[in-house]
N, C-alpha and C positions, 0 to 999 in steps of 0.2 A: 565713599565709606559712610558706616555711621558710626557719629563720635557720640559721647557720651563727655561734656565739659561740665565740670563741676568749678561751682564759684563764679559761673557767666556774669551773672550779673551785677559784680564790681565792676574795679576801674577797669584793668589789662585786661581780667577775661572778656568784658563784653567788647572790648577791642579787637580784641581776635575773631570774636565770632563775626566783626564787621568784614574785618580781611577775608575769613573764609567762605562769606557770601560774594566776594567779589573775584577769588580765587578758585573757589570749589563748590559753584552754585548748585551741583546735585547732591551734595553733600548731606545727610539727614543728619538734624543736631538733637540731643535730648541735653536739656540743662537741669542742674541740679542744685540745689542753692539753697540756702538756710536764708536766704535773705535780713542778715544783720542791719546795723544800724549804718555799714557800709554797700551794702547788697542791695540796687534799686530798681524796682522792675523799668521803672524810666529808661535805665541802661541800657537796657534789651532789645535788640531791632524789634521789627514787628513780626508778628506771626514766628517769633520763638517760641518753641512748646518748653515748657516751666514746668518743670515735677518742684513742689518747694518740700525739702528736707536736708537731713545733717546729712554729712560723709561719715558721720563714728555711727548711724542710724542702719545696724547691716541689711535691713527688712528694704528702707527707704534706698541705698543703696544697691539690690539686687534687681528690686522693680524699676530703678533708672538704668542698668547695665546691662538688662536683655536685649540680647542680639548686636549687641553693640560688636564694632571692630576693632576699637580702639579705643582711651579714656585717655582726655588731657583733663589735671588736676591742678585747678587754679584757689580753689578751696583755701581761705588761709586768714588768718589773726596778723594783719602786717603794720601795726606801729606800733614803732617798739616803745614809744614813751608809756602807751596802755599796759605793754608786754610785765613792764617793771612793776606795775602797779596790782597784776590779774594774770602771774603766769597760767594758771591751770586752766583757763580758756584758752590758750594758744597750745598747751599741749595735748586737751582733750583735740583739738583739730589736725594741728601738723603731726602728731605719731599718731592717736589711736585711730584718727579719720583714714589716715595713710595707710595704716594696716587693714582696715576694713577695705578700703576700695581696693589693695592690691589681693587680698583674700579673696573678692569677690571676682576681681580678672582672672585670676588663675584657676575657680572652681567653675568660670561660664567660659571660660577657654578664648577669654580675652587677645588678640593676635598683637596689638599694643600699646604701650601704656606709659604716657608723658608726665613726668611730674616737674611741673613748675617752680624754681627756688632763687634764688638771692646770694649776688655776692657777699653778704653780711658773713653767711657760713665762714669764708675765710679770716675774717676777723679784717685788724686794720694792720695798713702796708706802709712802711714810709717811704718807698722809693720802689720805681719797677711796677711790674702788675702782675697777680697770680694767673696761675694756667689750671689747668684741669687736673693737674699733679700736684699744686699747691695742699698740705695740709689743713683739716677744718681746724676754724680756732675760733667756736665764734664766743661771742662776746657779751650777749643780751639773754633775755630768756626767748623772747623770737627767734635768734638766730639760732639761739641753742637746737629747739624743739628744731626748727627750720632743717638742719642738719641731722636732726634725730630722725626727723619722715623721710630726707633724701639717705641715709646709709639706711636704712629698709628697704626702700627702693632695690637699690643696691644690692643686700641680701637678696633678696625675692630673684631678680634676676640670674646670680651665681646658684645658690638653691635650689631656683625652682624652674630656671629657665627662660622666663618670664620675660618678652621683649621689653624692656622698659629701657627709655632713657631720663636721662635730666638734663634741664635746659634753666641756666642760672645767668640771671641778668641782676645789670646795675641799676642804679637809682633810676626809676622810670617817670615819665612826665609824661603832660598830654590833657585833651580835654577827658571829662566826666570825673575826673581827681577827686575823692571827697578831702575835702578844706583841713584835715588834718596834718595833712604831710604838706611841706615847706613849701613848695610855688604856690598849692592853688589858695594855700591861706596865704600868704604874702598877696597873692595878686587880689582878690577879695578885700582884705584889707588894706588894701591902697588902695581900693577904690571908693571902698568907704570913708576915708580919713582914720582909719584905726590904728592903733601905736602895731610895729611891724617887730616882734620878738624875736632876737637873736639869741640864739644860744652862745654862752662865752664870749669866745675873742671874734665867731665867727668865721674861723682860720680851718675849719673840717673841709675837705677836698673829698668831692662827689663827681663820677661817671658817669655823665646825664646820656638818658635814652629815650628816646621817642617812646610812645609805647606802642605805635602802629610800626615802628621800626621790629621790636620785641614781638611782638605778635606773627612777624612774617617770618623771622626768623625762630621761632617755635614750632611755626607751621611746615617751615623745613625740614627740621631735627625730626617732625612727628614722621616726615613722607621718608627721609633718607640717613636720619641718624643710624649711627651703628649701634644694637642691642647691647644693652651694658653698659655703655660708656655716658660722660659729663658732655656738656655743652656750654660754655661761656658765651655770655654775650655783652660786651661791655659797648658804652654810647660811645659817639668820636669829641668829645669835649672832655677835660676832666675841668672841675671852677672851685671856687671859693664859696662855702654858703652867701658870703657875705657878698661877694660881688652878683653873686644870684640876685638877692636881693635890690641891688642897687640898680640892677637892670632894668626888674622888674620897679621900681620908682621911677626909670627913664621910659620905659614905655606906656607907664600909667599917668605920667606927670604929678607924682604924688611926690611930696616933700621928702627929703632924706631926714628931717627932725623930726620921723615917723619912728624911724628905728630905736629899738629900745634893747638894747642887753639884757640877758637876762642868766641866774644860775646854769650852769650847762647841765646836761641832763646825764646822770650818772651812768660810767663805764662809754661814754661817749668815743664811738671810734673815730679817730680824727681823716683816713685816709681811705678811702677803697679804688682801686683799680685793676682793672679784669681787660685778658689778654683775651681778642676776641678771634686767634689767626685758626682756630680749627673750625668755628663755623664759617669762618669768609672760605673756605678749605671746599667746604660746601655750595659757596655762590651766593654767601648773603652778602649784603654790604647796606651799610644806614643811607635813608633817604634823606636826612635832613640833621644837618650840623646843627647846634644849643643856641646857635642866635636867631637861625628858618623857624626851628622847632616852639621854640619862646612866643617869638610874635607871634605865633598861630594860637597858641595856650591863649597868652592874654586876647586876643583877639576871640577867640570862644567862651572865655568867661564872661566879658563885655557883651560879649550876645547873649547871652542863653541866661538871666537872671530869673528866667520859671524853674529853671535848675537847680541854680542853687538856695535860692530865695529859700525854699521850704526847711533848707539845712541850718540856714544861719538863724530862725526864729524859734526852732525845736530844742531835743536835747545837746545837739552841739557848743548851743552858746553855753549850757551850763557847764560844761564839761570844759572849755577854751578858758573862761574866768575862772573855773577850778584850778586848770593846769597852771593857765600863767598868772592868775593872779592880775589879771586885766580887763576891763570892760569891751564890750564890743557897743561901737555906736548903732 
């Protein structure tokens, strides 16, 4: 096929696009990318062709989606502590971007078309795990918007016919993480000696997933999903931030009189868990259970300090000492 993957060059998409050179070596990729302040070409295998533009961009949009077969849409505004701060960037990309690139499948006669989403949409669970029937209830201005671009999807499909599915996973881990979201700044910051910021009690229970896990099972939903329908994919771990955390101190040997509580961060869902039996239904199954998955994480961050180095000396640190009110050493 050719795909046309927009957002490659984050964390999960450029994961994908790893598995689908090892998967689907004839494969022509065109990527599309705004390349944000989380968007790095670093990410990107080698000799990926890179168009850089928005998905709300319909011009940038149209010249990335000629002749294509197919669009997985990885495109997306995904922490939510920014979300709160700057919704109207998350929903200039999850709806109007979403509308654009499905306008643009349906008028090049796109055959179809993945859109990428988050358990977050369902909001939080205290018990059980939702299914693909669960109600959206999300909770943030990310999930919201997040949920506004998948019931489009959704539309366009009934509408207009439009093979589209969605493929909605849980909290994903893995190397090239940017340092925002919970492991790969915990693991960073234990390695530095930096205080480790917990939100609250610590006590929110997350569905940890690989993201090469997430990746292959995307890649499946795109080859054999059924037109129309959700996709779940939750990790085989559910944990505690907290004990996340503490792991992540045992495999760095960094002190537990690192961790530092802090305000929790408003509308904070304490619980997510996603019922993954209609894609196993399909033949996926996780390669690597939260404690395989971890060691490898830490273990990648500990190599690869050309990586992140150039993140933690830039606009990140201003932004880390903005949010928490904390120094980075």
């Amino acid at each position: 096929m050719k795909l046309l993957v927009t957002g490659a060059a984050g964390f999960i998409g450029s994961t994908f696009l790893r598995v689908l050179a090892e998967e689907h070596p004839d494969d022509k990729i065109v990527v599309l990318d705004k390349l944000t302040y989380a968007g790095r070409r670093e990410n990107l295998p080698a000799d990926t062709y890179l168009q850089v533009g928005a998905i709300e961009d319909p011009i940038a949009v149209r010249e990335a989606m000629e002749g294509a077969d197919a669009v997985v849409n990885f495109a997306a505004e995904s922490h939510v502590d920014r979300s709160i701060a700057e919704q109207d960037v998350f929903a200039i990309t999850h709806v109007i971007g979403t509308s654009v690139l499905l306008d643009a499948a349906r008028e090049l006669g796109v055959s179809r078309y993945l859109q990428v989403s988050t358990d977050e949409v369902y909001g939080s669970i205290d018990e059980g795990s939702f299914t693909e029937r669960s109600p959206l209830d999300p909770s943030s201005p990310y999930s919201a918007t997040k949920a506004a671009g998948d019931l489009l999807v959704s539309a366009h499909a009934h509408t207009y016919g439009i093979e589209a599915v969605i493929c909605r996973g849980s909290n994903n881990y893995g190397p090239r993480q940017y340092p925002e979201k919970l492991i790969p700044l915990m693991i960073l910051n234990a390695l530095h000696g930096d205080a480790l910021p917990v939100y609250g009690d610590g006590k929110q229970v997350r569905n940890w997933l690989y993201a090469e896990d997430f990746s292959r099972a995307i890649d499946l939903v795109l080859r054999k999903g059924n037109p129309g329908e959700v996709y779940n994919v939750g990790g085989p771990d559910e944990t505690f931030n907290l004990d996340v955390v503490q792991r992540i101190i045992e495999a760095t040997g960094a002190s537990e009189d690192l961790i530092q509580y802090v305000t929790d961060r408003p509308g904070h869902d304490r619980r997510y868990s996603l019922s993954s039996d209609k894609v196993r239904a399909l033949g996926w199954e996780p390669s690597r259970d939260f404690a395989t998955g971890l060691t490898e994480t830490v273990e990648w961050y500990r190599a690869n300090a050309d990586w992140w180095a150039p993140i933690r000396s830039g606009d990140y640190r201003a932004y880390y000492e903005e949010h928490y009110g904390l120094k980075l050493g």
